[in-house]
Structures are given as structure tokens and as C-alpha cells.
SEKEDREN-621136 format. One record per residue: residue number from 1; residue in three letters; x, z, y of N, C-alpha, C in turn. Coordinates in steps of 0.001 Angstrom, whole numbers, always signed. Layout:
BEGIN
{NUM,"ALA",{X,Z,Y},{X,Z,Y},{X,Z,Y}}
...
This chain:
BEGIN
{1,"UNK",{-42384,-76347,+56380},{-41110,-77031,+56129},{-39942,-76067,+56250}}
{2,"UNK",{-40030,-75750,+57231},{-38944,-74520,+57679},{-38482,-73553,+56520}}
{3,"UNK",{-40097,-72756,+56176},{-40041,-72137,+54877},{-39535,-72536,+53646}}
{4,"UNK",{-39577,-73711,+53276},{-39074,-74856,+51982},{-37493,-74720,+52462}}
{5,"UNK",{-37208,-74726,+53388},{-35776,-74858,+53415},{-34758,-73202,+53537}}
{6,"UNK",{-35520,-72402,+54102},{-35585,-70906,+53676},{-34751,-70907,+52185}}
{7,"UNK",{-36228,-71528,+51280},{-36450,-71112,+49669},{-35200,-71549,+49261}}
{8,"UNK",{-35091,-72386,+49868},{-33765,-73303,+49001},{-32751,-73002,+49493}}
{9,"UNK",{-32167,-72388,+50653},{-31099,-72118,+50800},{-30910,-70313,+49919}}
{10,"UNK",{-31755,-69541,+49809},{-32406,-68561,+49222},{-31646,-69206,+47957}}
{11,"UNK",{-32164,-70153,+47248},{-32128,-70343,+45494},{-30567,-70783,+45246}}
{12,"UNK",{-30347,-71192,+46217},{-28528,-72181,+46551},{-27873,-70341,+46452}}
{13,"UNK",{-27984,-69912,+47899},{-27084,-68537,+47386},{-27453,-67388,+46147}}
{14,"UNK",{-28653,-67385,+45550},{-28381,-66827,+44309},{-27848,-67428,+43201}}
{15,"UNK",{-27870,-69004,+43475},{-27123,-69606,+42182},{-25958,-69645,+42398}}
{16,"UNK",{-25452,-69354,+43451},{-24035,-69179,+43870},{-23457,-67814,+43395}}
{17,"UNK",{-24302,-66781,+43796},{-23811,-65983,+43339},{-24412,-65218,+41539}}
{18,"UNK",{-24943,-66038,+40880},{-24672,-65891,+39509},{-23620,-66736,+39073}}
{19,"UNK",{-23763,-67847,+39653},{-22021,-68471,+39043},{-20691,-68013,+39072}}
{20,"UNK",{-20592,-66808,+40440},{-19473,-66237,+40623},{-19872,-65254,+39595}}
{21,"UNK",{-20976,-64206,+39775},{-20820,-63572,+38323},{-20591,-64008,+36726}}
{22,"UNK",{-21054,-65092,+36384},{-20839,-65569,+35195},{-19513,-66181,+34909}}
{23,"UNK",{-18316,-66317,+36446},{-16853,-66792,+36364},{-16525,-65189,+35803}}
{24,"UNK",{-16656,-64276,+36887},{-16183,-63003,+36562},{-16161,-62498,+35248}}
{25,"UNK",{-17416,-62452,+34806},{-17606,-62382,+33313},{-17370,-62710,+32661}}
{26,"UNK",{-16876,-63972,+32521},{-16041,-64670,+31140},{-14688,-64174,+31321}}
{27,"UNK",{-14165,-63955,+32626},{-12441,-63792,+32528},{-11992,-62485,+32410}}
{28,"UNK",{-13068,-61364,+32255},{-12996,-60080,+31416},{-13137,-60044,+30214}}
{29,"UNK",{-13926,-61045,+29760},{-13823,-61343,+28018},{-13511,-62278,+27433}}
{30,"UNK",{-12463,-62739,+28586},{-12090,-63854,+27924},{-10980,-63687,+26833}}
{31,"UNK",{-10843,-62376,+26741},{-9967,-62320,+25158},{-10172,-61090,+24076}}
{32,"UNK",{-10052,-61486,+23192},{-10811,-60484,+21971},{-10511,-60402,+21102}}
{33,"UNK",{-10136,-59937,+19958},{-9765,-60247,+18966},{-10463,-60134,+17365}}
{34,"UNK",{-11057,-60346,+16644},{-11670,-59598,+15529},{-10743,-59239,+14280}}
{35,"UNK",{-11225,-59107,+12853},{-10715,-58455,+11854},{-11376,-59143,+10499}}
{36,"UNK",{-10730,-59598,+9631},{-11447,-59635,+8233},{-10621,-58863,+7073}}
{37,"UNK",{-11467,-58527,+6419},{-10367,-58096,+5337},{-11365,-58256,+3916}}
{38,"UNK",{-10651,-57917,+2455},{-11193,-58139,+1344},{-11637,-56936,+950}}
{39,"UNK",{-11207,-56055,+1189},{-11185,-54942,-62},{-11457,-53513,+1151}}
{40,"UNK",{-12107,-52413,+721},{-12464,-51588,+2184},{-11180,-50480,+1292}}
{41,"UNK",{-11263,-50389,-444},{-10135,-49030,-954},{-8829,-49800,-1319}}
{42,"UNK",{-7679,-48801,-1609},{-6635,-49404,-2164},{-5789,-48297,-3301}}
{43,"UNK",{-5414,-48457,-3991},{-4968,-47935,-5423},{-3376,-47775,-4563}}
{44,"UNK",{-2825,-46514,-4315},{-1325,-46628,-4140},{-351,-45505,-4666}}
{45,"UNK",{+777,-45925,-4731},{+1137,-45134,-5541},{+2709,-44251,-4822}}
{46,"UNK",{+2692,-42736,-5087},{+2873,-42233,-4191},{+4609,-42200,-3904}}
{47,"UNK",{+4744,-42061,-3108},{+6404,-42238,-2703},{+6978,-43799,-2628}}
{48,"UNK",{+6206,-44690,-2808},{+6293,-46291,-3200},{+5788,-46762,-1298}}
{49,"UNK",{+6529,-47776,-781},{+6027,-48461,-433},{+4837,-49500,-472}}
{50,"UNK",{+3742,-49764,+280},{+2492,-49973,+48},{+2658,-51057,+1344}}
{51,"UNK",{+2035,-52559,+895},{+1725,-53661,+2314},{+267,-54059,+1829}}
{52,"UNK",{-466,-54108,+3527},{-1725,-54360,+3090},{-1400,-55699,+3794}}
{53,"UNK",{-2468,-56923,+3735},{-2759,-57902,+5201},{-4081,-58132,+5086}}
{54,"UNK",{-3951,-58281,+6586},{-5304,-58236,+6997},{-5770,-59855,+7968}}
{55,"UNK",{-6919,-60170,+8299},{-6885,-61526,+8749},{-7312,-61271,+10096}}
{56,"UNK",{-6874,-62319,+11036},{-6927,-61820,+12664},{-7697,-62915,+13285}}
{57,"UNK",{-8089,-63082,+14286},{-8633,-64084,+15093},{-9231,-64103,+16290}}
{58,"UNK",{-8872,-64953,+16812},{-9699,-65012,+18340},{-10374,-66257,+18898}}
{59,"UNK",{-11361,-66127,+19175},{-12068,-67013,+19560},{-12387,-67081,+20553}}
{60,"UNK",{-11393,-66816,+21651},{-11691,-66457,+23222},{-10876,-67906,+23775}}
{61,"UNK",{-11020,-67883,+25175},{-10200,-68853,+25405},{-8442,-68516,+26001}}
{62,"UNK",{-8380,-67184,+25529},{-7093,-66221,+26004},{-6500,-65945,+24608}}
{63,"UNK",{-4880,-66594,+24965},{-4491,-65628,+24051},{-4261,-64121,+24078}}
{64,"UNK",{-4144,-63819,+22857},{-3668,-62591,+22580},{-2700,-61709,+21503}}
{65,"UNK",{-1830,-60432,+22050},{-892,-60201,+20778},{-1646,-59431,+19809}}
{66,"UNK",{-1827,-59286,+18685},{-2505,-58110,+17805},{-1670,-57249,+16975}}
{67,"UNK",{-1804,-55816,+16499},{-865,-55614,+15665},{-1894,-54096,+14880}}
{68,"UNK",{-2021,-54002,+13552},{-2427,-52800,+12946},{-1692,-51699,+13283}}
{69,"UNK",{-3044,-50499,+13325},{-2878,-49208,+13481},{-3375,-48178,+12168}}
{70,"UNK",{-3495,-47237,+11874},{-4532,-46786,+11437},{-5178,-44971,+12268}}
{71,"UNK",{-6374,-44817,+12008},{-7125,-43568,+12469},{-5882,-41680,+12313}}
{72,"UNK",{-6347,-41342,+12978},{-5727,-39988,+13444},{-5572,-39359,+12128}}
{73,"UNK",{-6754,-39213,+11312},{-6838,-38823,+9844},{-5645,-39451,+8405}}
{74,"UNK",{-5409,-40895,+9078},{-4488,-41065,+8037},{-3278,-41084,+8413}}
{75,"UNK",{-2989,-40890,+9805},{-1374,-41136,+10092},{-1260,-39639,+9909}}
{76,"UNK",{-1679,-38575,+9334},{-1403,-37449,+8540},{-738,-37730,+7705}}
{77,"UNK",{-1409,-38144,+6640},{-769,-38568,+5341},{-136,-39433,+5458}}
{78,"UNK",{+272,-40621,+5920},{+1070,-41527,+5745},{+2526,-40910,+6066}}
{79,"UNK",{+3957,-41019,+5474},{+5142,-40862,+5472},{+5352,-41963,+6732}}
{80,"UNK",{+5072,-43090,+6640},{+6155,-44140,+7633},{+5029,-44972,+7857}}
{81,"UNK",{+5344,-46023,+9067},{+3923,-46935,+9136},{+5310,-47826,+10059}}
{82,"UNK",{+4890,-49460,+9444},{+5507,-50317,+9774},{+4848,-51290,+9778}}
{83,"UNK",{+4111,-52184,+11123},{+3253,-53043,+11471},{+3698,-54707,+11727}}
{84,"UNK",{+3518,-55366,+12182},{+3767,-56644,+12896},{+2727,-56671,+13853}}
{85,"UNK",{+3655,-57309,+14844},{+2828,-57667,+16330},{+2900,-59518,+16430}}
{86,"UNK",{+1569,-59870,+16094},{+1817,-61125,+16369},{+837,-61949,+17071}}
{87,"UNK",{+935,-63122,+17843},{+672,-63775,+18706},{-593,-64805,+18236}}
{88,"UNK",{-1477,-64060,+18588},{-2970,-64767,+18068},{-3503,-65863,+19070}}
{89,"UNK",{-3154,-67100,+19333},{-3684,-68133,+19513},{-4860,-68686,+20289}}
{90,"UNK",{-5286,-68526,+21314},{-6504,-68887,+21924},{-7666,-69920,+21303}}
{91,"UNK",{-8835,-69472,+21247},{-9901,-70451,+19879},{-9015,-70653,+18292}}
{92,"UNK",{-8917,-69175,+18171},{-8235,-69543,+16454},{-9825,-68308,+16264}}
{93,"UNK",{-10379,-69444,+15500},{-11358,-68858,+14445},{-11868,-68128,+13626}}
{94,"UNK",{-11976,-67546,+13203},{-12569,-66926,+11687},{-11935,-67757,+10376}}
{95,"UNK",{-12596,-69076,+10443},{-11841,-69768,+9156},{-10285,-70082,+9102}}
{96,"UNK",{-9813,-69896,+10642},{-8031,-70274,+10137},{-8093,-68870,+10814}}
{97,"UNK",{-8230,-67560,+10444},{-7409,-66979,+10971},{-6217,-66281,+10849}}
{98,"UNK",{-5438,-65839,+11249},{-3965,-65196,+11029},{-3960,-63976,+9803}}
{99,"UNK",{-2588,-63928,+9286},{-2322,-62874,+8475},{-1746,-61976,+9324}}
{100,"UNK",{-1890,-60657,+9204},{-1226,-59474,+9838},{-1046,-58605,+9152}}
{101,"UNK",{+537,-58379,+8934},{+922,-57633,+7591},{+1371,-56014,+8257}}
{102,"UNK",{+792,-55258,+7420},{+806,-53532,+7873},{+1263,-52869,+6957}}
{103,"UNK",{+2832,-52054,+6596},{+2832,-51286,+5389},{+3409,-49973,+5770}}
{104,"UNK",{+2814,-48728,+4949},{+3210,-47445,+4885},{+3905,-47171,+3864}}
{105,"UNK",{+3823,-45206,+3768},{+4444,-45272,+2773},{+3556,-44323,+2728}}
{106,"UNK",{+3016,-43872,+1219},{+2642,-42091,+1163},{+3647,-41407,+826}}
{107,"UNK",{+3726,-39900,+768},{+4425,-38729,+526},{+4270,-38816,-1017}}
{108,"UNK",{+4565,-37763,-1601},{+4296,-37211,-3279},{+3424,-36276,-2867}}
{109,"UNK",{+2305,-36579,-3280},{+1326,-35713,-3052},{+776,-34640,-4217}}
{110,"UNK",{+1098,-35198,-5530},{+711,-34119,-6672},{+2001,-33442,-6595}}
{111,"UNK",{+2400,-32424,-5759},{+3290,-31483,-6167},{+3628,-30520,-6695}}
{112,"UNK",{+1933,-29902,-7442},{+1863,-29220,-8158},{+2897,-29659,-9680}}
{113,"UNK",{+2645,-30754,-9941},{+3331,-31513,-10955},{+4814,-32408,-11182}}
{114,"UNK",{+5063,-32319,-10040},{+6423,-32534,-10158},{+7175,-31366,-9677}}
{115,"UNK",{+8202,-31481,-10304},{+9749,-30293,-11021},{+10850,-31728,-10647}}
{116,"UNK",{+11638,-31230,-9623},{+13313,-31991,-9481},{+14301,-30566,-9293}}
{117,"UNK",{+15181,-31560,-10424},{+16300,-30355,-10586},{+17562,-30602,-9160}}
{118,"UNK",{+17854,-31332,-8783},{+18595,-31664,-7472},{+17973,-31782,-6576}}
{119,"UNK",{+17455,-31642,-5805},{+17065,-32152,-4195},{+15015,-32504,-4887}}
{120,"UNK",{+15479,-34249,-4432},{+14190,-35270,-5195},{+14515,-36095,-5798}}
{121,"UNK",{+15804,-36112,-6895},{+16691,-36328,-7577},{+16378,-36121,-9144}}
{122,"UNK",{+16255,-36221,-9958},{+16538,-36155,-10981},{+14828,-35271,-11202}}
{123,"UNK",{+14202,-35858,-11087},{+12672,-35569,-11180},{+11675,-35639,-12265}}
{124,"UNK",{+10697,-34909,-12611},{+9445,-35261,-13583},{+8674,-34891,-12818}}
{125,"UNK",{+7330,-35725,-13456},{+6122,-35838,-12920},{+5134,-35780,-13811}}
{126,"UNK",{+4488,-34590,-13828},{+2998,-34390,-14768},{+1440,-34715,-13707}}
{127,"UNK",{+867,-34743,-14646},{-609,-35518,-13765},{-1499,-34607,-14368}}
{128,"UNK",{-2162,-33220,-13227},{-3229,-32750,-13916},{-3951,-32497,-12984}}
{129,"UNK",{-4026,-32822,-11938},{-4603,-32182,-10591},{-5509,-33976,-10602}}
{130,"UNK",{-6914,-34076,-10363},{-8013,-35015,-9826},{-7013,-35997,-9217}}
{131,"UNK",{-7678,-37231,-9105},{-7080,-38279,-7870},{-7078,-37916,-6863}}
{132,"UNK",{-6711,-37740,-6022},{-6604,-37749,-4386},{-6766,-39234,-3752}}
{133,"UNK",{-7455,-38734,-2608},{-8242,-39906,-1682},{-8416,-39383,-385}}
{134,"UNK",{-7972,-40407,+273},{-7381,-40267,+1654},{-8574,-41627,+2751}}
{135,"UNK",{-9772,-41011,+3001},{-10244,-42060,+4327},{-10090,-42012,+5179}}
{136,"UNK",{-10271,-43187,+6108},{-10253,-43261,+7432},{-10230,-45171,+7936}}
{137,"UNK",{-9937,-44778,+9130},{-9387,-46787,+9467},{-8664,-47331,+9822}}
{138,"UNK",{-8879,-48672,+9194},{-7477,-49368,+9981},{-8183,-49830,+11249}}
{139,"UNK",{-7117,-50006,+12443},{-7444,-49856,+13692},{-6498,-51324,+14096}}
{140,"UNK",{-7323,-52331,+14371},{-6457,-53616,+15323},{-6592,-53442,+16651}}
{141,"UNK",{-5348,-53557,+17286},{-5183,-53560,+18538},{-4669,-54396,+19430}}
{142,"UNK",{-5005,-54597,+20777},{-4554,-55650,+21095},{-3251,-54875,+21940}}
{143,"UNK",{-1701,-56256,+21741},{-913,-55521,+22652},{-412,-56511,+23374}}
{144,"UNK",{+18,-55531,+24528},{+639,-56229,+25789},{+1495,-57804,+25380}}
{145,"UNK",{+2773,-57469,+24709},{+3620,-58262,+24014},{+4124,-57910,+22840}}
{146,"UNK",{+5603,-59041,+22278},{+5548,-58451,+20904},{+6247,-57177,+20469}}
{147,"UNK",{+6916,-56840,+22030},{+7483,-55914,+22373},{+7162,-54363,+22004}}
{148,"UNK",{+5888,-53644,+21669},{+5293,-53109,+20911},{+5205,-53807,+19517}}
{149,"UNK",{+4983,-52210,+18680},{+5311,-52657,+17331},{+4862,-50639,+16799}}
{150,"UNK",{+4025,-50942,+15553},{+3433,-50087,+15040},{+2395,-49573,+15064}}
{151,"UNK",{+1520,-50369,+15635},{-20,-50169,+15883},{-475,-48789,+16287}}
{152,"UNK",{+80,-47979,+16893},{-443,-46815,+17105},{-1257,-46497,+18329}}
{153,"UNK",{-1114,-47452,+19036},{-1878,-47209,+20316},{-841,-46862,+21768}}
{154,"UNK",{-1564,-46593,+22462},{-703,-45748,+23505},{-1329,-46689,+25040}}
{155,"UNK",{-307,-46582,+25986},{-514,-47535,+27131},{-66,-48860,+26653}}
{156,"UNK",{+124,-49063,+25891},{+997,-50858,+25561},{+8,-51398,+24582}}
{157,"UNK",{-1180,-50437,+24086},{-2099,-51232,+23271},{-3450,-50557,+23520}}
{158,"UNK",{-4822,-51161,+23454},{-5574,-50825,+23085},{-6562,-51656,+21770}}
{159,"UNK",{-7401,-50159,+21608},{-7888,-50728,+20198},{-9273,-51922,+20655}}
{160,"UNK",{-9054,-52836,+19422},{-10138,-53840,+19199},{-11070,-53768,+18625}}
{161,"UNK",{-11067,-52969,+17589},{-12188,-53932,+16509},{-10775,-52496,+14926}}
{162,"UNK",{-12182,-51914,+14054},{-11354,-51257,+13275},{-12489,-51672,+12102}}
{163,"UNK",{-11570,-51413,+10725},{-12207,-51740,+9483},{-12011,-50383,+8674}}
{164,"UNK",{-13058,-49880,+7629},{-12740,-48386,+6682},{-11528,-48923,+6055}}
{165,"UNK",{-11154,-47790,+5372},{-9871,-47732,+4529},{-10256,-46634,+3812}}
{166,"UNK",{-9816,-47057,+2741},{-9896,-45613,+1480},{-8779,-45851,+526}}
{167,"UNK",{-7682,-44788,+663},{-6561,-45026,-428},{-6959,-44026,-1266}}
{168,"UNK",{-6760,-44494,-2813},{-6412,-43992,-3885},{-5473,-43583,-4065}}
{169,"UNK",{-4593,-42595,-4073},{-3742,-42325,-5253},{-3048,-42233,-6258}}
{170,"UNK",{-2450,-42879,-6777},{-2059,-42866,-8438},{-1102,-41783,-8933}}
{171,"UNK",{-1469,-41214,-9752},{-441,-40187,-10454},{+321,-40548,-11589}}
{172,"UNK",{+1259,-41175,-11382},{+2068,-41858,-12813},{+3198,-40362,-13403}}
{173,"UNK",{+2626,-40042,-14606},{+3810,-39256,-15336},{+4565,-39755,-15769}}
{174,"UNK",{+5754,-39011,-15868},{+7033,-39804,-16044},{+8343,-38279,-16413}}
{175,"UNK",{+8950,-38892,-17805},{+10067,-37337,-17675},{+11259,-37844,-16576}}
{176,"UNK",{+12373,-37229,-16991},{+13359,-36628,-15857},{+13844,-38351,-16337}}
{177,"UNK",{+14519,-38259,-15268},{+15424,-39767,-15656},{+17129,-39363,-14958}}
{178,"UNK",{+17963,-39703,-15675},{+19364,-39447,-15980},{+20151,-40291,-15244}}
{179,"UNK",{+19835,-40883,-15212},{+20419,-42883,-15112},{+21298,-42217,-13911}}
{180,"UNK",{+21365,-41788,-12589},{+21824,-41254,-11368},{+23037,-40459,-11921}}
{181,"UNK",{+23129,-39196,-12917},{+23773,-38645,-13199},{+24968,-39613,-14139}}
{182,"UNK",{+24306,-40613,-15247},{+25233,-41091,-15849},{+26139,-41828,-14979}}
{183,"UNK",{+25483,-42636,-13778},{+26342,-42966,-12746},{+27274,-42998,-12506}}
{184,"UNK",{+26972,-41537,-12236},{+28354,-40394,-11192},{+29254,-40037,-12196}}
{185,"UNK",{+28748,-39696,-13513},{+30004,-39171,-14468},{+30931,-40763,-14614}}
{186,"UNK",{+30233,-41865,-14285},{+31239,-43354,-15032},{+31784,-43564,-13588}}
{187,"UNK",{+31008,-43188,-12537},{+31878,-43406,-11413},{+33732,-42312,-11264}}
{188,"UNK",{+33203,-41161,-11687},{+34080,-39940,-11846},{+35369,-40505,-12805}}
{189,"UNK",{+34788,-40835,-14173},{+35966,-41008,-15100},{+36638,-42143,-14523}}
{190,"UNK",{+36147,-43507,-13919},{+37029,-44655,-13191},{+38096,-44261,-12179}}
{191,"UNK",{+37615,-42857,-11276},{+38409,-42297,-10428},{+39458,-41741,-11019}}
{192,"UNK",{+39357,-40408,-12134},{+40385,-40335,-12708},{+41258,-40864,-13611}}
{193,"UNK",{+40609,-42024,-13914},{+41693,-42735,-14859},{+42384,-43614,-13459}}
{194,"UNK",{+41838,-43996,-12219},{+42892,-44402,-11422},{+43914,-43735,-11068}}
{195,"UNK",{+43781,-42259,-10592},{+44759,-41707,-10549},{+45792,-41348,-11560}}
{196,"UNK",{+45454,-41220,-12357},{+46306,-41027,-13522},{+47477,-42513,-13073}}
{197,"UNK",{+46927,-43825,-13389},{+47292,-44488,-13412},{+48285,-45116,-11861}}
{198,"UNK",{+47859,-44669,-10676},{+48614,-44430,-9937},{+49925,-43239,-9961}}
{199,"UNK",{+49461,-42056,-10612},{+50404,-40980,-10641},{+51341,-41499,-11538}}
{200,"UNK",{+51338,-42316,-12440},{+52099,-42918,-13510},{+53369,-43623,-12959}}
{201,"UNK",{+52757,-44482,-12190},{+53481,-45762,-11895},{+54666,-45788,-10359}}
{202,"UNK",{+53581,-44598,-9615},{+54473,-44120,-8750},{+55612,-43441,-8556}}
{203,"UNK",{+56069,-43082,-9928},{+57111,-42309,-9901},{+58656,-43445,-9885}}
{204,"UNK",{+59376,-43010,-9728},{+60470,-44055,-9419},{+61298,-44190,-10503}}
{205,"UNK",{+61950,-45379,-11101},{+61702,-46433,-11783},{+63059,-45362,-13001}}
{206,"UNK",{+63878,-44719,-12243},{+64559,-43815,-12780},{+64157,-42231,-14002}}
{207,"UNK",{+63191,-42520,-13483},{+62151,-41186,-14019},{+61581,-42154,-15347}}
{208,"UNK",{+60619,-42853,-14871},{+60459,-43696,-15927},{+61018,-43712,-17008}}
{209,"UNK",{+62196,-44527,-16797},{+63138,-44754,-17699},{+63508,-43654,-18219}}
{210,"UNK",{+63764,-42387,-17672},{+64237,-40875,-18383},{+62703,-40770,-19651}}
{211,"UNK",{+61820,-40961,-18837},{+60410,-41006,-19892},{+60365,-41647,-21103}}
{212,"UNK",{+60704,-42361,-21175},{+60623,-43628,-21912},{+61734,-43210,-23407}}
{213,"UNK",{+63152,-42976,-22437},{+63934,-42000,-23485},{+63765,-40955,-23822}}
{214,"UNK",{+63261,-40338,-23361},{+62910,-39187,-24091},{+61893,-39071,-25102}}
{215,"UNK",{+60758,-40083,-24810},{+59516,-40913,-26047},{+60731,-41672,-27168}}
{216,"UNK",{+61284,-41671,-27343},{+62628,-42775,-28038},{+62523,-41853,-28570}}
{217,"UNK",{+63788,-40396,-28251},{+64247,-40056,-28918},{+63388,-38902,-29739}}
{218,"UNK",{+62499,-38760,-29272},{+61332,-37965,-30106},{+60459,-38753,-31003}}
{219,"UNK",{+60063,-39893,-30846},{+60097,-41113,-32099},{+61612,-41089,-33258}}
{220,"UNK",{+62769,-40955,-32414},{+63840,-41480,-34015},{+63902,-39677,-34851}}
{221,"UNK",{+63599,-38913,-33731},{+63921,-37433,-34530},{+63020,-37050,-35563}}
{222,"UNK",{+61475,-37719,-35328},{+60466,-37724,-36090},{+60825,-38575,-37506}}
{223,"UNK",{+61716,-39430,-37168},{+62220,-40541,-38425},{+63041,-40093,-39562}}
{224,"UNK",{+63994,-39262,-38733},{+65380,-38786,-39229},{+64644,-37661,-40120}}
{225,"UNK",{+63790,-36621,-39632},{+62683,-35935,-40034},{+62307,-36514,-42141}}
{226,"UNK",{+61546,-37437,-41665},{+60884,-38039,-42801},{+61902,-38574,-44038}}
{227,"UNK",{+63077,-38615,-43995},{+64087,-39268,-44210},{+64890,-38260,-45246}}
């Protein structure tokens, strides 16, 4: 008998203490986040702003903030990276899950082929150099609050859950375009025909009038002339 009650106080504290382990264990995972997306490449085109979205979700019983990153390899190439940090929902699913919008920019990367006569101004662009292609991943992370912003990581985020990425390139040729210059010359002539037209009017009302006669009398001398 003694022994029977041994066993069972025996089976009482190990079920006691798997229940405290199995509390522990859920409230370390109790938040998570995953990733869906459509497409693993993307066609972009260079010097252009580029937005991808991607779908978010959690199925934990914690919320959590999420926000895109991408891999060491592409924040090379990328010019700018501009993310959203947003607030993923505790038991939000797979089927409803969130949009999370991520956009860069690339550089001009065929520079063999473009010629700008000002600065990056007044530009052409020839296409003879292969596509260029840029892999690596996009990286979801979970962050502290929404207070972070740009998916890059650091102490205010760590990574979740990452998907491939493969950008394309596009090389669009294109000649010089003017349009900037015609601008400035219609901006230019408006300036000097204001001044003119200020220098005109500003003169005092006496002058004028000397102007005016003196246009007179070089009109009737031209008359007397013909006459």
C-alpha cells in the first residue's frame, strides 16, 4: 500500500512538472510569425522605384510587430529600402493573412551604356551589356514596436522566417530627352520679359511721358519725310 502511494505521489510530481514545462514552452513560442508570397523573381527597372507585398501571419496566441528586410547580398545593390512595420494580430492565419508592403530602389546599373551630358540630367541609355540579376532574400522580422522601421535587423528586430528573391533588371533604351532644358529656357525668357517689364514701368511717370514724345515726334518726322 505504502508503495502504491509512493507511485502516485511519484506520477502527481512528474505530471506536475511536465505541465510546468509544457506552460514554459508555449510562452517562448508563443509568438511567430510566417511569410507567403507569389512570385520568388521580379522584373525591375533601374533607377525606378520598385514595391513588392508580401503576406504575414501569426498563428500564435501573441501578438506581434513584423516588418521586411532583405539579405546582406542585396542591400548592396539596393539604392534605398523603405519597409512598413505592422501589427500582426494574435491567431491571424494563413488564409487572412496581412499585407506587408516593402519598396527599394535600384541604382543604374548598365553604365556602360548610359552617356548624361549634365550631372544625371539630360541622359541616354543604350542596352548592350546581358541582363543583370541580383539574388538573395527577403528577410521578415519580428519587431519590438512600430517604432522600428526598415527591416534591417539590429537589437529592435530579429529575423523570422525569410523567402528567395531574384531581381531582374531591365535595360530600357531611350535617347537624350530635352524637355528639362526647354523648361529652363521658357522659365528664363518669363524672367526676362518680367524685368523688362518692371524696368519699363518703374521709371517715373515724367520720363515716360518724355518717351512717349519723343516716339511722337519720330513718328510725325517719319511723315513729314514721306510727304
Amino acid at each position: 500500500m505504502k508503495y502504491i502511494k509512493k507511485e502516485v505521489i511519484k506520477i502527481n510530481r512528474i505530471l506536475v512538472l511536465m505541465g510546468i514545462i509544457v506552460i514554459l514552452s508555449s510562452n517562448s513560442v508563443s509568438s511567430g510569425v510566417g511569410l507567403k508570397w507569389d512570385a520568388e523573381g521580379k522584373l525591375v527597372e533601374q533607377g525606378e522605384k520598385t514595391c513588392l507585398t508580401y503576406s504575414v501571419y501569426n498563428p500564435w496566441p501573441k501578438e506581434s510587430y513584423a516588418t521586411i528586410g532583405v539579405s546582406d547580398n542585396l542591400k548592396e545593390i539596393l539604392k534605398s529600402q523603405e519597409a512598413e512595420v505592422k501589427l500582426i494580430p494574435p491567431n491571424t492565419m494563413s488564409t487572412n493573412s496581412i499585407p506587408l508592403k516593402f519598396c527599394f530602389t535600384i541604382p543604374y546599373v548598365y553604365e556602360s551604356g548610359r552617356d548624361c551630358l549634365i550631372g544625371s540630367i539630360i541622359c541616354k541609355q543604350e542596352c548592350n551589356d546581358e541582363q543583370k540579376v541580383y539574388s538573395g532574400e527577403v528577410l521578415l522580422s519580428e519587431a519590438k514596436d512600430v517604432s522600428v522601421s526598415g527591416g534591417s535587423g539590429g537589437s529592435s528586430t530579429s529575423v523570422a522566417v525569410s523567402a528567395p528573391l531574384n531581381l531582374r533588371v531591365i535595360c530600357t533604351a531611350h535617347s537624350r530627352d530635352y524637355t528639362i532644358v526647354y523648361l529652363a529656357l521658357g522659365i528664363i525668357a518669363i524672367i526676362v520679359i518680367i524685368m523688362v517689364l518692371v524696368n519699363k514701368y518703374r521709371k517715373p511717370k515724367v520720363e515716360r511721358d518724355k518717351e512717349k514724345l519723343k516716339i511722337l515726334k519720330e513718328q510725325i518726322a517719319r511723315e513729314s519725310r514721306k510727304k
